[in-house]
C-alpha positions in Angstrom: -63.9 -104.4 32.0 -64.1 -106.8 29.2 -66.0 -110.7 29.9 -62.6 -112.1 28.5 -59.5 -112.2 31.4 -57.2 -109.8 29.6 -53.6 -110.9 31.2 -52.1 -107.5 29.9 -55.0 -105.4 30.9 -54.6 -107.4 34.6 -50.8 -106.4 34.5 -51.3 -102.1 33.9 -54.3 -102.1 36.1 -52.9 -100.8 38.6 -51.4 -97.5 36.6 -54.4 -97.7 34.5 -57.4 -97.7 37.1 -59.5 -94.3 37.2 -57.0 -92.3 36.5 -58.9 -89.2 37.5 -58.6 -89.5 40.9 -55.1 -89.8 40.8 -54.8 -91.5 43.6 -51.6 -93.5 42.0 -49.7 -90.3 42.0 -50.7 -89.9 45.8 -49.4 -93.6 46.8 -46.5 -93.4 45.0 -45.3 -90.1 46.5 -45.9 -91.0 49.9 -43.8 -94.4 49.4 -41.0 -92.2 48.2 -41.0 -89.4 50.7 -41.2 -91.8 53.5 -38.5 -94.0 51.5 -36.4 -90.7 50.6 -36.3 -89.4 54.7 -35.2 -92.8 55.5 -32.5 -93.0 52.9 -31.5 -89.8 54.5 -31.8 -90.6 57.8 -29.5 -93.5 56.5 -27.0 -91.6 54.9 -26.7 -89.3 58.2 -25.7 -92.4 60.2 -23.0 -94.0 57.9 -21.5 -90.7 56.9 -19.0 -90.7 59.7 -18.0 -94.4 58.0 -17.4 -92.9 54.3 -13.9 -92.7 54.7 -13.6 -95.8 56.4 -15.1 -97.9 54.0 -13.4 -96.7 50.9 -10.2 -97.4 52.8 -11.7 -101.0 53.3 -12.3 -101.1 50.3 -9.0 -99.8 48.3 -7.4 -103.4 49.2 -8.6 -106.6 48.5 -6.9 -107.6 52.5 -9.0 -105.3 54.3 -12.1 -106.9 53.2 -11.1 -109.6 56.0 -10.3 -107.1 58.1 -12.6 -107.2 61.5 -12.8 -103.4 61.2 -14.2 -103.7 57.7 -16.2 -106.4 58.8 -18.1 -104.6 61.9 -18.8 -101.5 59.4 -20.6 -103.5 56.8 -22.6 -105.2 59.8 -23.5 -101.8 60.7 -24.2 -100.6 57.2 -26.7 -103.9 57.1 -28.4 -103.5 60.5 -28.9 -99.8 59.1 -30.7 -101.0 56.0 -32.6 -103.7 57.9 -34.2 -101.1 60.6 -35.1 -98.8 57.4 -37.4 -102.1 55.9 -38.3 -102.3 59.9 -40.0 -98.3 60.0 -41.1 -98.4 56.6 -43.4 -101.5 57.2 -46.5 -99.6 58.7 -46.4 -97.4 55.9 -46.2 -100.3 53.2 -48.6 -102.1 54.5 -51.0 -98.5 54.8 -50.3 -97.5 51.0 -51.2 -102.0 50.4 -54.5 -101.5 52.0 -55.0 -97.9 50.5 -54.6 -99.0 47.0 -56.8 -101.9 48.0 -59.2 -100.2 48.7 -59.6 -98.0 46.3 -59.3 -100.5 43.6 -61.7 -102.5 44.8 -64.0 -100.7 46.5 -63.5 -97.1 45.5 -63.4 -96.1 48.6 -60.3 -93.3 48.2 -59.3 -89.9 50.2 -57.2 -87.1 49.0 -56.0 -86.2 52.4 -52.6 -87.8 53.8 -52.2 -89.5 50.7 -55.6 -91.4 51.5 -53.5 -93.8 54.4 -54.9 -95.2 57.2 -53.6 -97.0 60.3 -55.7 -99.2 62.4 -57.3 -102.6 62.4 -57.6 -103.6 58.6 -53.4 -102.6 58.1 -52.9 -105.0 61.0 -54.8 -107.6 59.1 -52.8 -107.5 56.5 -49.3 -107.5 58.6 -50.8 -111.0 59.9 -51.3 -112.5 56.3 -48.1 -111.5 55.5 -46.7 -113.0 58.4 -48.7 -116.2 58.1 -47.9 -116.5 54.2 -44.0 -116.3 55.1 -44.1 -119.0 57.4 -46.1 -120.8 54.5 -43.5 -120.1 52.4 -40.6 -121.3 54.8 -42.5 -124.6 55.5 -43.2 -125.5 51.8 -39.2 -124.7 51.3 -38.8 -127.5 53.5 -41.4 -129.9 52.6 -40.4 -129.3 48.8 -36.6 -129.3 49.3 -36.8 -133.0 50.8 -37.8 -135.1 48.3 -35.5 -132.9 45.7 -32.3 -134.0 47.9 -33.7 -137.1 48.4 -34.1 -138.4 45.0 -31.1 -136.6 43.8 -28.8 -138.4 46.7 -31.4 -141.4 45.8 -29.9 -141.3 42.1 -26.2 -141.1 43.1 -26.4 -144.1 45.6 -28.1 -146.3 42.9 -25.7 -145.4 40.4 -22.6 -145.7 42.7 -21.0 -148.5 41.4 -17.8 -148.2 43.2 -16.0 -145.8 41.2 -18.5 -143.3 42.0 -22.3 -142.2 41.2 -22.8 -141.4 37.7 -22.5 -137.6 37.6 -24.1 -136.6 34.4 -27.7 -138.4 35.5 -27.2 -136.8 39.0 -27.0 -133.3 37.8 -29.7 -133.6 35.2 -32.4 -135.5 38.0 -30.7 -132.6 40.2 -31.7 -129.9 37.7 -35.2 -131.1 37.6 -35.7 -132.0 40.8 -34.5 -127.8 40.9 -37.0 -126.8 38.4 -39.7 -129.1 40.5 -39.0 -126.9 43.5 -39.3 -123.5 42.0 -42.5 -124.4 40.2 -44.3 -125.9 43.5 -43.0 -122.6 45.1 -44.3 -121.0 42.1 -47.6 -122.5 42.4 -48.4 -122.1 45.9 -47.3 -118.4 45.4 -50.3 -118.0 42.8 -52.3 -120.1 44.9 -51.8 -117.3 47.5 -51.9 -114.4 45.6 -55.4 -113.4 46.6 -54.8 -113.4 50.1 -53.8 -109.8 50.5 -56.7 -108.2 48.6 -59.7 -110.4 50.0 -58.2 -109.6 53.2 -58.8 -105.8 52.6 -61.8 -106.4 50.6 -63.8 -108.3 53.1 -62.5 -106.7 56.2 -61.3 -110.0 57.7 -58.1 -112.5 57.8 -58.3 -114.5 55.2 -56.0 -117.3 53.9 -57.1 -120.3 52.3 -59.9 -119.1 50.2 -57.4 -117.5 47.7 -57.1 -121.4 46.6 -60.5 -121.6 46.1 -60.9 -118.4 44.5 -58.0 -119.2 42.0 -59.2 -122.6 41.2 -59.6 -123.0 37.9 -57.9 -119.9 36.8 -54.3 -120.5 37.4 -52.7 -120.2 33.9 -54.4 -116.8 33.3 -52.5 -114.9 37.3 -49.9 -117.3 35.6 -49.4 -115.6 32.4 -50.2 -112.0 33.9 -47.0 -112.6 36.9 -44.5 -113.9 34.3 -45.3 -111.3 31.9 -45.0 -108.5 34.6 -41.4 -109.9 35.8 -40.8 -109.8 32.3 -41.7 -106.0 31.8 -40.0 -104.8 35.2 -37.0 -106.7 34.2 -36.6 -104.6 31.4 -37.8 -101.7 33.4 -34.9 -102.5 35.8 -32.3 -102.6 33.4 -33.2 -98.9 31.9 -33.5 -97.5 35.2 -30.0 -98.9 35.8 -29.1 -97.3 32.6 -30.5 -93.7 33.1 -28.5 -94.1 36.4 -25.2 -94.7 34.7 -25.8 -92.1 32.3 -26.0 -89.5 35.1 -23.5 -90.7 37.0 -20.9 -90.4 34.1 -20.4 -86.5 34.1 -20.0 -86.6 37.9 -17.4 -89.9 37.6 -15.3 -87.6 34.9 -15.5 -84.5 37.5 -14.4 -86.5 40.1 -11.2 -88.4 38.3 -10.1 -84.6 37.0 -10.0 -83.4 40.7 -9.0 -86.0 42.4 -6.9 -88.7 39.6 -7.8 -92.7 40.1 -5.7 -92.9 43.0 -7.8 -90.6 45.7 -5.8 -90.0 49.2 -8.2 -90.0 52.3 -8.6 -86.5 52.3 -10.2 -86.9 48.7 -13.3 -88.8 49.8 -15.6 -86.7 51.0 -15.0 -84.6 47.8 -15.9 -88.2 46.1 -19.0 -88.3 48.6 -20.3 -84.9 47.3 -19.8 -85.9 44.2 -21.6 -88.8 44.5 -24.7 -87.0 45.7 -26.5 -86.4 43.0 -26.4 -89.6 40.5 -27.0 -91.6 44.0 -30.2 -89.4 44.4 -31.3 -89.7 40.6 -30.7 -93.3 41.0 -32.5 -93.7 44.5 -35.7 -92.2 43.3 -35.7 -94.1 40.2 -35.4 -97.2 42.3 -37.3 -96.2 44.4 -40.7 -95.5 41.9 -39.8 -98.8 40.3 -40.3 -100.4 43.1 -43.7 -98.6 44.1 -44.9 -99.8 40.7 -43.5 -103.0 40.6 -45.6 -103.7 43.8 -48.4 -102.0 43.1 -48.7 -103.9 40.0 -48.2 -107.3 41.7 -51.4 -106.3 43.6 -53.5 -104.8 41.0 -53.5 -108.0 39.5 -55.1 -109.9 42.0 -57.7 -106.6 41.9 -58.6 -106.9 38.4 -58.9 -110.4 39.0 -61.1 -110.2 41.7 -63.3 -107.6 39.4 -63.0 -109.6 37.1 -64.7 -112.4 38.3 -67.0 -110.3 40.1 -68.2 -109.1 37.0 -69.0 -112.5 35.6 -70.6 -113.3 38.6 -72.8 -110.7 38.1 -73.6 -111.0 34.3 -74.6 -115.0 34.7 -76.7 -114.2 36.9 -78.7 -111.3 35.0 -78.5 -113.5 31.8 -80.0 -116.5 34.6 -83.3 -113.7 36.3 -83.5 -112.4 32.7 -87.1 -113.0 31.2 -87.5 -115.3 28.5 -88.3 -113.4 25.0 -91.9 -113.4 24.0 -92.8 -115.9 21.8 -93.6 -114.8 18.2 -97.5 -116.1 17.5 -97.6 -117.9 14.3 -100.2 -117.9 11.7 -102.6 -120.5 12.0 -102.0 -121.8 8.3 -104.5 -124.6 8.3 -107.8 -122.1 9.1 -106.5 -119.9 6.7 -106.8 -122.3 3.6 -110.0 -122.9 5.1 
């Protein structure tokens, strides 16, 4: 690792990090088979409501419809109890990569997780940092609406606020918000991995571990949304590529006008471009994470590192002094 922060080195570190011991591999396929049985698992549940929902879905009207309605509750309490089971395994494969990253410490067998009392650390962090979160929405969101109701009751004149000035003190009163929230979130970053790496809750020190260095977790965050945009959209786009074969397939069998006995033929055919697409989703979003937190871990080495050379370069011994000729005995 270089003395210089390297904000693209600090954004692949995670993909890039000892790749011999491949433990990236071993993360990322355990966060897709336990993601994959409980897409299935999913799927399993809300087959019986296929053809329900297509029919809900055929007519603008039945999207009111209370039937509709109840079925795309059920479809969203489905996806919410998936998040809900997959959490212990998250927050294992979090601590895992943790340590391993920053402590090398790394096992081959059951894809090197764990479950005991440092994954429950972590749960409370995260717990703790989104009610963080929900407070500073609150404490930043009131003097935004403040000063842009502030604006249009100044400039009310009778025939109504001035509504070019309110928007524009409204848009940055917008961009104000997102960039505190922004802030604190890089503030917080560190939380998570000097939770794992010390073995103990801990909150508040990520501000004073970040002091100082905000612009370079800055520049490394924006330029990894940047990257898994991009990554997004091509994932999205090998998705629609394999999807089109199985879209012609389905309009020569069944036309563009499918009768309810037509969609579970449309389900079937559905199957595969809905699995090439849910794994591909599915590793994106394993290395999208992973990469969030592998910054804070090359940071954290990072600095480590500098610790440690200043203080070698502050025990070193000082360089023996060259003896110089004595000049004036020898023109003696």
């Amino acid at each position: 690792m270089n003395d210089r922060f390297s904000v693209s080195d600090a954004m692949f570190f995670a993909i890039s990090y000892d790749k011999a011991s491949g433990h990236f591999r071993r993360l990322a396929m355990a966060y897709i088979l336990i993601k994959l049985l409980l897409f299935v698992v999913a799927i399993a549940i809300l087959y019986q409501f296929i053809a329900p929902i297509f029919e809900g879905i055929s007519s603008f009207s039945d999207l009111k419809s209370s039937a509709f309605l109840e079925q795309f509750n059920l479809i969203s309490n489905v996806s919410s109890l998936s998040g809900i089971l997959i959490l212990p395994v998250f927050l294992a494969i979090v601590t895992s990569f943790y340590r391993w990253t920053l402590k090398d410490d790394w096992k081959r067998s059951w894809f090197g997780l764990r479950f005991g009392i440092a994954e429950l650390n972590l749960f409370v962090v995260y717990i703790v940092i989104y009610g963080i979160f929900i407070l500073a929405i609150v404490i930043f969101m009131i003097p935004a609406l403040a000063l842009a109701f502030g604006v249009a009751a100044v400039t009310d004149t009778g025939d109504g606020p001035n509504v070019a000035l309110v928007v524009l003190v409204s848009i940055l009163a917008g961009f104000a918000f997102l960039a505190g929230l922004f802030w604190l979130g890089i503030k917080l970053s560190l939380t998570l991995a000097l939770t794992a790496r010390d073995g103990r809750i801990v909150i508040f020190e990520s501000f004073t571990e970040t002091k100082g260095h905000f612009w370079k977790l800055f520049g490394s965050y924006i330029l990894l949304y940047l990257v898994a945009m991009v990554a997004g959209m091509i994932v999205m786009l090998v998705s629609l590529i394999v999807a089109v074969p199985f879209v012609v397939a389905g309009i020569n069998m069944v036309g563009m006008s499918p009768a309810p006995q037509d969609y579970g033929t449309i389900a079937a055919l559905a199957a595969t471009p809905i699995l090439v697409a849910t794994v591909l989703s599915f590793f994106w979003e394993y290395w999208f994470y992973v990469s969030i937190y592998g910054i804070s871990s090359y940071f954290l080495r990072w600095k480590e590192q500098n610790k440690v050379s200043a203080s070698t370069k502050e025990h070193a011994p000082a360089p023996a002094e060259i003896p110089v000729a004595d000049t004036a005995k020898a023109d003696t």
